[in-house]
N, C-alpha and C positions, 0 to 999 in steps of 0.2 A: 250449748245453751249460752244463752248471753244475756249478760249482767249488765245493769249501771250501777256505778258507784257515785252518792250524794256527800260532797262534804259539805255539812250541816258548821256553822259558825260556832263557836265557844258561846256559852253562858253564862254568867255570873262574872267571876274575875278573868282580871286580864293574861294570868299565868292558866288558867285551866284549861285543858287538852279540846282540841277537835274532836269530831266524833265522824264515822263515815256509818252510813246506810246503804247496804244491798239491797236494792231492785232487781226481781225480774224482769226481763227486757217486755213480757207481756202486761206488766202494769204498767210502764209508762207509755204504751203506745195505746192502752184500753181508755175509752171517750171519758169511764166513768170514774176515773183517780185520779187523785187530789193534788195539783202539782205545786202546791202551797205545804201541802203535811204528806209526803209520800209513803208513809203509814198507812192514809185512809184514804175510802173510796164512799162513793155514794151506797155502793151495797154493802158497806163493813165500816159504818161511821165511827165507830168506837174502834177500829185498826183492822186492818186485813192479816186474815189469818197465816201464820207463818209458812204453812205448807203451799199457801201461795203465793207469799214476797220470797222464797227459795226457791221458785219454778218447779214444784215439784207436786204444783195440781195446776193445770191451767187457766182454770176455771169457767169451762164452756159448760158445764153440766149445776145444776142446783147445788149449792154445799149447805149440807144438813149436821145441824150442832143436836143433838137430842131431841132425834126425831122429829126435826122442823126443820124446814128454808130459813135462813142463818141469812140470805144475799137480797133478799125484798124482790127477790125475783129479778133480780139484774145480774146479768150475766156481761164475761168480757165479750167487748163490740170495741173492734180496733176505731181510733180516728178515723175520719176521712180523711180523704188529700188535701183539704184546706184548714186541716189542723183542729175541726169542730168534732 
């Protein structure tokens, strides 16, 4: 399974630490994630769920939070070859 790792700039002051984010290699290649806030996607505006920034659900299938589509019915759809 493969990873990116995002280092994310410091915040606030000039002495406070980096921060890095694990991506599944499946959300950055999917059309619909946010390559601005790599938390979020068009189906998971408020952050995508950790069991799929961990690759540990792919996310080809509906993902259901309390008996409902949780995804607006978007499912991962890799980029194309021109990067759209």
């Amino acid at each position: 399974m493969f990873k990116r790792v995002l280092k994310n700039e410091p915040h606030g002051m000039e002495n406070e630490p980096s921060f890095i984010t694990v991506v599944d290699k499946a959300c950055d290649t999917c059309a619909y994630w946010d390559h601005m806030n790599p938390l979020k996607c068009e189906a998971f505006p408020d952050g995508i769920p950790l069991a799929i920034l961990l690759g540990m659900d792919n996310h080809t299938r509906p993902w259901i939070e309390d008996g409902k589509e949780a995804d607006k019915g978007l499912r991962y759809s890799p980029i194309d070859e021109d990067g759209f």
